[in-house]
C-alpha positions in Angstrom: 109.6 89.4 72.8 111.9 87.5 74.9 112.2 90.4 77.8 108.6 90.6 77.2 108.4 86.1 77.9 111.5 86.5 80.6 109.1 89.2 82.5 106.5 87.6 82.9 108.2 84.9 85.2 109.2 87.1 87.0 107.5 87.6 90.5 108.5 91.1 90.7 106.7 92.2 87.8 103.2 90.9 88.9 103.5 92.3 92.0 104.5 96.0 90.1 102.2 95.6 88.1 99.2 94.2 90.8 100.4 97.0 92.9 100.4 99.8 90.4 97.0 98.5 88.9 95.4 98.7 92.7 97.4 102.3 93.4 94.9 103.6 90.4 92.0 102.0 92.2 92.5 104.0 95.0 93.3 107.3 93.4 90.2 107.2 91.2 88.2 106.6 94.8 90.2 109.4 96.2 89.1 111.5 93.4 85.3 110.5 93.0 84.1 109.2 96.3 84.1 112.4 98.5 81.9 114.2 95.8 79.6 111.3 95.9 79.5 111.4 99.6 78.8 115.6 99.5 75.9 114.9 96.8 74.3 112.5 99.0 74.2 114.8 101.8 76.5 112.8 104.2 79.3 114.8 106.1 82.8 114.5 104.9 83.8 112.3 108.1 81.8 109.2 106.1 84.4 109.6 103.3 87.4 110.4 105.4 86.3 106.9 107.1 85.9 104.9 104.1 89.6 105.6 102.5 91.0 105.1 106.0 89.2 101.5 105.8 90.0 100.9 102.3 93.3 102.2 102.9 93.7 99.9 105.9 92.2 96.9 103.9 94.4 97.0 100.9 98.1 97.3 103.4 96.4 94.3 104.9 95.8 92.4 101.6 98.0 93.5 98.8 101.1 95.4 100.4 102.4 93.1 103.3 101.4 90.0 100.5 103.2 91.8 98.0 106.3 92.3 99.7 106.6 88.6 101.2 105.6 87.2 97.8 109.0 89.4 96.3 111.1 88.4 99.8 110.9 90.8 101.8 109.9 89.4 104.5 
């Protein structure tokens, strides 16, 4: 219990642990979304787009947030 208590003040843990929940995110969308996009008829440029933007978005706001949070700077 008390590695448990000692690692959860630690600010590398939460940002494992936000990054690793968010990497899941992203490998379900990379999974599911381009079927989606095929069933609705669109071409496969749609999907490609939208993990580029997501991808884009989430090294915007979780990756370069993440490492200055830890002091990486």
């Amino acid at each position: 219990m008390a590695k448990l208590r000692l690692a959860s003040t630690d600010t590398s843990y939460w940002c494992l642990h936000w990054v690793l929940h968010l990497r899941f995110h992203i490998s379900f969308l990379v999974t599911h979304l381009p079927g989606q996009v095929h069933l609705c008829g669109l071409p496969a440029q749609v999907s490609a787009n939208a993990l580029a933007l997501i991808g884009l978005a989430n090294m915007a706001a979780v990756s370069e947030p993440a490492g200055w949070a830890r002091g990486g700077g």
